[in-house]
C-alpha positions as CSV (number, residue, x, y, z in Angstrom):
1,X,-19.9,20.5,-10.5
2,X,-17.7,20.9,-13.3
3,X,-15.4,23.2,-11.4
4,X,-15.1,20.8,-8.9
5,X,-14.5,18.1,-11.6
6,X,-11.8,20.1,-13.2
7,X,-9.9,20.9,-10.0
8,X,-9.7,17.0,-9.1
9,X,-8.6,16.1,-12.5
10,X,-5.8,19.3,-11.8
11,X,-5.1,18.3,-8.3
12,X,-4.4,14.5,-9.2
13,X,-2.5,15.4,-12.5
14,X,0.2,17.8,-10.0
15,X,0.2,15.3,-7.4
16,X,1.2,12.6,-9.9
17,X,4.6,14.3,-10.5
18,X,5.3,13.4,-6.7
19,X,7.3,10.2,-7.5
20,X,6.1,7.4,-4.2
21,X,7.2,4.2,-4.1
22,X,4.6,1.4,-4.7
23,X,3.3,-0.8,-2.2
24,X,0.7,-3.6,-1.7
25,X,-1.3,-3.3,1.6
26,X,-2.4,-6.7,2.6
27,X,-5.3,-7.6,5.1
28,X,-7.6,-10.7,6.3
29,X,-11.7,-10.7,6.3
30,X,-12.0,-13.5,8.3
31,X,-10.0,-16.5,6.3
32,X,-9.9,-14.6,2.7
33,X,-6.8,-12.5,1.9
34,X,-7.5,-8.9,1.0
35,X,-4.7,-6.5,-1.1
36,X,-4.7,-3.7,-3.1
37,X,-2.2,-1.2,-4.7
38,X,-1.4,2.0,-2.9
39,X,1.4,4.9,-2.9
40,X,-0.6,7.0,-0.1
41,X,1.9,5.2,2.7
42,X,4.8,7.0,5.2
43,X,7.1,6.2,8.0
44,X,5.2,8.5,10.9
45,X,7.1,7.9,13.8
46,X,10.4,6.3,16.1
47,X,9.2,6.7,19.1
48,X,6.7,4.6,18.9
49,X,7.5,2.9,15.4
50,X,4.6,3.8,13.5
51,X,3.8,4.3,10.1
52,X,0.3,4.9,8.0
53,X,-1.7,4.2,5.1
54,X,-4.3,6.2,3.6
55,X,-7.0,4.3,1.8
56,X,-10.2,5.5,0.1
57,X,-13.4,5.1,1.9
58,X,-15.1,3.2,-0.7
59,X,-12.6,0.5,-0.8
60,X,-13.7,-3.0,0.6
61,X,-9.8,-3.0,1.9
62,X,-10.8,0.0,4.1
63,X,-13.2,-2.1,5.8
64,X,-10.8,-4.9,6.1
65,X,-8.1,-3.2,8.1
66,X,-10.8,-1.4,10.4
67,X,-12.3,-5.0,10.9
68,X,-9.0,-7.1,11.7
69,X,-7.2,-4.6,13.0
70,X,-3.8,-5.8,10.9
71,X,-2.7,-4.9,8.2
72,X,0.9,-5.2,6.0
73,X,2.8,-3.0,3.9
74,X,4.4,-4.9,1.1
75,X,7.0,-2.8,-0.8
76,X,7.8,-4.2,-4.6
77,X,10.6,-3.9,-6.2
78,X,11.1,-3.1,-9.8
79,X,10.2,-6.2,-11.1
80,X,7.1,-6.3,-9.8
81,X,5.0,-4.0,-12.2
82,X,2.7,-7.0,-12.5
83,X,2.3,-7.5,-8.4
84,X,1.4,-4.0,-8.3
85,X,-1.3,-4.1,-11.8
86,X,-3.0,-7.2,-10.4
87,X,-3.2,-6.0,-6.9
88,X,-5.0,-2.6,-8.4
89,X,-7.4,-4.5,-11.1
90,X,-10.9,-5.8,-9.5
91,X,-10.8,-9.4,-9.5
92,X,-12.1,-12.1,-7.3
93,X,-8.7,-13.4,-6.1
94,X,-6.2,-11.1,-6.4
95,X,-3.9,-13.7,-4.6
96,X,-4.2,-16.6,-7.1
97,X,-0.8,-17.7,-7.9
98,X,0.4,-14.8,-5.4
99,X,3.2,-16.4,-3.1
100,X,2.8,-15.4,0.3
101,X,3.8,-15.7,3.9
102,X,1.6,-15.7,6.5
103,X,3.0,-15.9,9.8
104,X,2.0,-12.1,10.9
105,X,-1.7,-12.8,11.0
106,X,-1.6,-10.8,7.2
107,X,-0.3,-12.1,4.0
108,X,2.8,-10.9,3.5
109,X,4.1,-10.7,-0.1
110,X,7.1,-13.2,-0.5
111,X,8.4,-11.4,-3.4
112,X,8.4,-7.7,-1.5
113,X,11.5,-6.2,-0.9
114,X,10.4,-5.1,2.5
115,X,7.7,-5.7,4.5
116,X,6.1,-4.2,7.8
117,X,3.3,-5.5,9.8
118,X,1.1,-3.0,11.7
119,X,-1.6,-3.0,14.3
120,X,-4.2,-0.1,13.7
121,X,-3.5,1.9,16.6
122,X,-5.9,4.9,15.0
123,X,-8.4,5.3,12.2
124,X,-8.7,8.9,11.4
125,X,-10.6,10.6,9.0
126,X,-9.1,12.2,5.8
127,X,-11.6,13.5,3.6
128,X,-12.5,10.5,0.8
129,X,-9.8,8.5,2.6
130,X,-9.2,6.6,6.0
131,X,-5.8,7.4,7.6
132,X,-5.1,4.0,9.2
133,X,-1.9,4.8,11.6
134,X,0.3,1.5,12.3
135,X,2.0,0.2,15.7
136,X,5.0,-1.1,13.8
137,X,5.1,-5.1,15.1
138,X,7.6,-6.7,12.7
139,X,9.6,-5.2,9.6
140,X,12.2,-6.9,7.2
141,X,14.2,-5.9,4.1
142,X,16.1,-6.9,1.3
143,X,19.2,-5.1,0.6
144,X,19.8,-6.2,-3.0
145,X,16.9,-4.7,-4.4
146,X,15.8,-1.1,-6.1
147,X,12.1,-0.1,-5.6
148,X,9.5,0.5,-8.3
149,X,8.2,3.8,-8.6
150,X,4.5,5.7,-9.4
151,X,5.4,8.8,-11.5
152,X,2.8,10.9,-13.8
153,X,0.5,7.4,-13.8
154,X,3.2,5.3,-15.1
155,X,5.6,3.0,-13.6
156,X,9.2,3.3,-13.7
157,X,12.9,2.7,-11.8
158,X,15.3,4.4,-10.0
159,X,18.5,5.5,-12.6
160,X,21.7,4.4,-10.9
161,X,23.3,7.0,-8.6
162,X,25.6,9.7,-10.0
């Protein structure tokens, strides 16, 4: 067990120098908004427009999606380190004092700097983790805006170009 322990702790601390942009995936369970934090998310295809999350089996958000069968992908900006702390801390509303719009059947974060709204055209299996993969139904972005960034379990920003 504590060879398997080590090689997670291994695996996750390599993986964390892959720098991913930060996202909140947003959901319904019936009436009550469900979000959560994630980096696990990439454009898939063009033809259809797809893209997929990957989110941990033991996740109530997991649950969500599979239930609704929508789901958003809210990308912050890097002035949202607090959007992207609250939406990964277990609280009972996560959305208190979270503006949103909500005309996509999903919350969609109103201070995101782009946003895509998916159906759940597959649920496949991916060990711990639930490969949700999205029938792109409507996208938007902002153009004045830099993302915020997940490196080595910190946050951070993109330096200006050279």
């Amino acid at each position: 067990m504590s060879e398997t322990l080590d090689m997670t702790v291994e695996f996750r601390a390599t993986m964390s120098r892959l720098a991913t942009g930060v996202s909140v995936i947003t959901t319904c369970s019936g009436d009550t908004p469900i979000g959560m934090t994630a980096s696990a998310v990439s454009a898939l295809s063009l033809d259809p427009i797809q893209l997929l999350v990957c989110i941990g089996n033991h996740l109530y958000t997991r649950t969500a999606i599979a239930a609704h069968g929508r789901f958003a992908v809210n990308v912050l900006g890097e002035d949202s380190e607090h959007l992207a702390r609250n939406f990964a801390t277990p609280k009972a509303d996560r959305f208190a004092g979270v503006e949103t719009v909500d005309d996509h059947g999903v919350p969609v974060l109103k201070d995101a700097i782009a946003a895509v709204v998916c159906d759940v055209a597959d649920a496949l299996p991916g060990g711990d983790h639930t490969i949700f993969v999205g029938d792109v139904r409507h996208w938007a972005h902002r153009t004045d805006c830099r993302p915020l960034l997940h490196f080595a379990g910190g946050f951070g920003t993109l330096s200006s170009p050279r």
